[in-house]
C-alpha positions in Angstrom: 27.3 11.7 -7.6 23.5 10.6 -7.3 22.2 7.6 -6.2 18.8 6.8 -7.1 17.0 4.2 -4.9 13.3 3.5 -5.2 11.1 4.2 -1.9 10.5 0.3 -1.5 13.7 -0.3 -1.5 14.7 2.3 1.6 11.3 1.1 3.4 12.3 -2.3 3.1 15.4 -1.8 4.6 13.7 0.4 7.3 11.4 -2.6 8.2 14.6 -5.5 8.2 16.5 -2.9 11.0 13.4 -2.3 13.1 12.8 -5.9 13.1 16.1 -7.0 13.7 16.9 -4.0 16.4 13.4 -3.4 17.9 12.5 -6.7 17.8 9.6 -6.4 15.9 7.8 -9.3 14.8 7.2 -10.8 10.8 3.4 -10.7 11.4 3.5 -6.9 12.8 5.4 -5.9 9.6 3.3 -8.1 7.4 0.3 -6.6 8.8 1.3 -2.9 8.4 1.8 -3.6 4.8 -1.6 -4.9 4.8 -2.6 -2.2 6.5 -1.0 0.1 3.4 -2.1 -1.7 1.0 -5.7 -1.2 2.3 -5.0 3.0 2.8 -4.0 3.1 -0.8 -7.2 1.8 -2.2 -9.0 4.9 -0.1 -9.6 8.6 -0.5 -6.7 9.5 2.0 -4.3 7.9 -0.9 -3.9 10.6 -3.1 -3.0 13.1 0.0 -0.3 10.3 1.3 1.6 9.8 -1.8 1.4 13.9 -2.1 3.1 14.6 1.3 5.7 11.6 0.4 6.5 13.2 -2.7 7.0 16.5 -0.7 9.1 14.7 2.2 11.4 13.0 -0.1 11.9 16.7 -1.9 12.8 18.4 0.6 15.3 15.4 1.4 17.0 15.8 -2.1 16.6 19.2 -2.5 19.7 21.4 -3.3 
């Protein structure tokens, strides 16, 4: 059976556990996804989302 989950999604859900175990702060994590959000307007976005799409391929492979 697949499940298909959007990267957001398991991001998201990365960020709540590191703040809730790590102890990381609301304005740290909001500021990182500035950060992102500043990256993906950049030259260095198209080579980001490539080695994504190659990390998560590997993941699903068979």
């Amino acid at each position: 059976m697949n499940v298909t989950l959007p990267l957001v999604v398991v991001l998201g859900a990365a960020t709540w556990t590191a703040m809730k175990l790590l102890g990381i702060r609301l304005w740290v994590a909001a500021l990182i996804a500035l950060f992102g959000f500043y990256v993906a307007g950049t030259f260095i976005a198209p080579v980001i989302e490539e080695t994504t799409r190659s990390g998560v391929n590997a993941v699903t492979s068979k």
